[in-house]
Backbone as a ProteinNet text record, in pm:
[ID]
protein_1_A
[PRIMARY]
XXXXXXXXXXXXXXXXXXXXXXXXXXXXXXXXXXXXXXXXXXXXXXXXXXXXXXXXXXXXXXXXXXXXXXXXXXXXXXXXXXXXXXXXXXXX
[TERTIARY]
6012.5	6153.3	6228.1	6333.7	6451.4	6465.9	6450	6410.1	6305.9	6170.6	6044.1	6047.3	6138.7	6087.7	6199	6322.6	6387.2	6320	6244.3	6158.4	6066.5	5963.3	5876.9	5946.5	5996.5	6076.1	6104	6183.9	6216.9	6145.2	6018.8	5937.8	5796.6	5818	5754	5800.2	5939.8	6040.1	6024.6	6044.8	6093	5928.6	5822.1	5713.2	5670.6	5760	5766.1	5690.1	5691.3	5567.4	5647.9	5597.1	5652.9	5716.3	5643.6	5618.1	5558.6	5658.4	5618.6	5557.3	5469.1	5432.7	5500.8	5531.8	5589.4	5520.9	5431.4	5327.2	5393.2	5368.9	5364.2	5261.7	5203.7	5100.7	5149	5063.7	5112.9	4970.5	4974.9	4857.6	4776.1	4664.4	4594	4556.1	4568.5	4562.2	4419.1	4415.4	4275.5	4229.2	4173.1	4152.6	4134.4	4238.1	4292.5	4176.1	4109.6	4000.5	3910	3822.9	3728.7	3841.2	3936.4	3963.6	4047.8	4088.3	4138.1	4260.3	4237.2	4404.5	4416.1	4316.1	4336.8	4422.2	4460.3	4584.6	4736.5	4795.2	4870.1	4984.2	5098.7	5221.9	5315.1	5439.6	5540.4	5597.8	5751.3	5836.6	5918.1	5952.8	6024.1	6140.2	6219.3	6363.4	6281.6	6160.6	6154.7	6105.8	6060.6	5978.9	6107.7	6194.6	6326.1	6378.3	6381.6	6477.3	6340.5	6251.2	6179.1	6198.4	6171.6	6227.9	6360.4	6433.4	6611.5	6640	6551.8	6555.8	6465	6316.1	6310.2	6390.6	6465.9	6567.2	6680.8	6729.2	6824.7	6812.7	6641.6	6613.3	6622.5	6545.7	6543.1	6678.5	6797	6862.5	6968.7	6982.5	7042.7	6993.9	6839.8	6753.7	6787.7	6800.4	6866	6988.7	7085.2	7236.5	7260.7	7140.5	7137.8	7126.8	7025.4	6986.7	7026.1	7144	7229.7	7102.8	6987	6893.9	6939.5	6889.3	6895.6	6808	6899.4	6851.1	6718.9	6746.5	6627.7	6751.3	6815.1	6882.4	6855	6813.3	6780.4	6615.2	6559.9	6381.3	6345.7	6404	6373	6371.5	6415.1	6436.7	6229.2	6234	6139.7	6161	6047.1	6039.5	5946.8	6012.5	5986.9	5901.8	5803.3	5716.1	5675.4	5762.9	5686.9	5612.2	5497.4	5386.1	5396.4	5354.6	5332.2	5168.8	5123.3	5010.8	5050.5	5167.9	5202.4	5099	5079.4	5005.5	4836.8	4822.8	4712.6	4728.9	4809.9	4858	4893.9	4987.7	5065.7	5002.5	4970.3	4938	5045	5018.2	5122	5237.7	5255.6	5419.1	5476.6	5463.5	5559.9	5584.6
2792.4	2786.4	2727.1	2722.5	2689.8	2721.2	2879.8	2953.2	2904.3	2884.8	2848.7	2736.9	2656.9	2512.7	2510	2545.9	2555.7	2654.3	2684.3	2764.6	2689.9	2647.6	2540.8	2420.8	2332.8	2239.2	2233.4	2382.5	2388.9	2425.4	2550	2530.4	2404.9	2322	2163.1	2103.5	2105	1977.8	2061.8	2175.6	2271.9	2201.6	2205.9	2202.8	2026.6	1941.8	1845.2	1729.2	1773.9	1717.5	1572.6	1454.7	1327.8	1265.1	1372	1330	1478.9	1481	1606.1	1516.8	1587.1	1515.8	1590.7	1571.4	1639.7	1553.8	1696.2	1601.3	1685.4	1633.7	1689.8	1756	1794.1	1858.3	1991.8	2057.7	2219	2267.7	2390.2	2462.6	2528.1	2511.9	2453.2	2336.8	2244.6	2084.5	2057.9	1949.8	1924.1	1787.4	1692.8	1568.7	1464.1	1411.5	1317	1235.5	1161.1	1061.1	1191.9	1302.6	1394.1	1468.7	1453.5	1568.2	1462.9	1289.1	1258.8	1249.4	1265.1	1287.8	1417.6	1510.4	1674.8	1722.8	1641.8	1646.5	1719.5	1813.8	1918.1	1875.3	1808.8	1793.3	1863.1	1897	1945.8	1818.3	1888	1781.9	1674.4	1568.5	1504.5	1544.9	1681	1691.5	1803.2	1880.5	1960	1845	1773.3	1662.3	1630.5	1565.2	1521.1	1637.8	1758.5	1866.9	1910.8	1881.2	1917.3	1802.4	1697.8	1566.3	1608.1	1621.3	1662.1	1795.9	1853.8	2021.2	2005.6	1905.9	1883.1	1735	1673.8	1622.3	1698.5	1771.3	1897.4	1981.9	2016.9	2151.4	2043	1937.2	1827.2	1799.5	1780.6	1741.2	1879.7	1948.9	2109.4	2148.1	2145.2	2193.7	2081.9	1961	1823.6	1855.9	1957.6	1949.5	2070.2	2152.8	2313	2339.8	2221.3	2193.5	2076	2068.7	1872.2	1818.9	1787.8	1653.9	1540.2	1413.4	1286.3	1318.7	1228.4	1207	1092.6	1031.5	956.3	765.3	798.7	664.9	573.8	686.9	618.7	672.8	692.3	705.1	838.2	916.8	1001.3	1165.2	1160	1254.1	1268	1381.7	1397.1	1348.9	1243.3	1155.4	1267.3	1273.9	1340.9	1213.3	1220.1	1116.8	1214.2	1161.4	1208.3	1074	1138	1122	1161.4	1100.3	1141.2	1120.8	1190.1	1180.9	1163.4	1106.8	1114.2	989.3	848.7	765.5	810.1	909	988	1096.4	1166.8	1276.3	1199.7	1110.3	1077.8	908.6	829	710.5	630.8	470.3	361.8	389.7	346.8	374.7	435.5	601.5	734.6	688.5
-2043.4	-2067	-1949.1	-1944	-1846.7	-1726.1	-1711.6	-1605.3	-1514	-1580.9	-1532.2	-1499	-1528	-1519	-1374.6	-1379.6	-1243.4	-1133.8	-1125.2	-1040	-1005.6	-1132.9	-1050.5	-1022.6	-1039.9	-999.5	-831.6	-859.2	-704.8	-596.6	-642.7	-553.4	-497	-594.6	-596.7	-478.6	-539.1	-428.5	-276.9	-291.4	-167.9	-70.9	-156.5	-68.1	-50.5	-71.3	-17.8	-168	-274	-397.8	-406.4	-380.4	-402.2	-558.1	-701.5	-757.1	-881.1	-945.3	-1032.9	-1181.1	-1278.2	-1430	-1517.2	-1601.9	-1757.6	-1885.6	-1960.2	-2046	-2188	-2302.5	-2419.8	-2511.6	-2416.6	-2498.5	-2440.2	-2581.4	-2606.5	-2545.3	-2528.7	-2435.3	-2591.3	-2524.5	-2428.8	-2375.3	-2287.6	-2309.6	-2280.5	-2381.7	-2415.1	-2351.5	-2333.1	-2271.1	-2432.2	-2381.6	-2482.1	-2544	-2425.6	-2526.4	-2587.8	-2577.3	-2610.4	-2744.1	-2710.1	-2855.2	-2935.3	-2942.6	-3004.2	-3073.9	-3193	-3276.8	-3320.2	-3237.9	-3271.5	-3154.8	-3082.4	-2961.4	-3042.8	-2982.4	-3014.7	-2906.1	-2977.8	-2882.8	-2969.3	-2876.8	-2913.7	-2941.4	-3044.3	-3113.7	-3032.8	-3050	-2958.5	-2883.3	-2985	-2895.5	-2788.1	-2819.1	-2710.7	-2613.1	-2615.5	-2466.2	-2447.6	-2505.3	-2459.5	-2364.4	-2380	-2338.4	-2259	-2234.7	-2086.6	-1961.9	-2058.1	-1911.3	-1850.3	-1913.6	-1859.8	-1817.5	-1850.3	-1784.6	-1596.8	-1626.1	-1499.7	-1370.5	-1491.3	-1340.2	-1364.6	-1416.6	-1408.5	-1306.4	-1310.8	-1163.3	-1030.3	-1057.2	-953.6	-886.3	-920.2	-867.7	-854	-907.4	-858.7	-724.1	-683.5	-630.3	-505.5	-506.4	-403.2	-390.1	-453.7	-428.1	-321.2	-388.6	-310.5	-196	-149	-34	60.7	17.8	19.4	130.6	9	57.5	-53.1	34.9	-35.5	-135.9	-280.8	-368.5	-372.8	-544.5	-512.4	-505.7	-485.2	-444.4	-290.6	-218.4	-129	-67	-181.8	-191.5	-120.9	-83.2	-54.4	-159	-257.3	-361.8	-436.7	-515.6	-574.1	-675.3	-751.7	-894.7	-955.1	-1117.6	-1217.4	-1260.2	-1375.3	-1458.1	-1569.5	-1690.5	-1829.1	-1880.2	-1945.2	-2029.1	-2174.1	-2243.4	-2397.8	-2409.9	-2536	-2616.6	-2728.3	-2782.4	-2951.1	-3007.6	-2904.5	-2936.9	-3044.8	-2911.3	-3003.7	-3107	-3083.4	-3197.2	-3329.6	-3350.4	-3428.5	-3485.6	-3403.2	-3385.4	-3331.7	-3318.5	-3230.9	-3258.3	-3416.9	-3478.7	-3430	-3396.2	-3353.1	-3205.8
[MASK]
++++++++++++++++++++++++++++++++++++++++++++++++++++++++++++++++++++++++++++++++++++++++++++

């Protein structure tokens, strides 16, 4: 949830992480080429509303602590990932 994700977020950035992931797969995550299109993601508005929940903690967590953002390269970069390619196929 919301909570969790501003907690880890912040203790990420706090410990210096260059670079946090946000994936769509639901737990348990499985390895994409070995389990295929039996890959289990959540719906798009929840991946949508996890990317923006972690530059939400990201940059609360940069305001809290008035460090530079990522405008001048020093901020922590969020990177979402999908598996819908495999869940869903190309189209989705």
């Amino acid at each position: 949830g919301a909570s969790n994700m501003l907690r880890t977020i912040s203790a990420l950035a706090r410990a210096g992480a260059a670079a946090i992931s946000i994936e769509d797969q639901m737990f348990p995550k499985k390895c994409t080429i070995a389990a295929g299109s039996k890959i289990q993601i959540v719906n798009r508005e929840e991946a949508v509303e996890r990317v923006r929940g972690a530059i939400g903690a990201r940059d609360l967590y940069h305001e809290q602590q008035q460090q530079p953002g990522l405008d001048d390269g020093k901020g922590t970069w969020i990177v979402a990932r999908t598996d819908c390619r495999m869940a869903y196929g190309f189209d989705e």
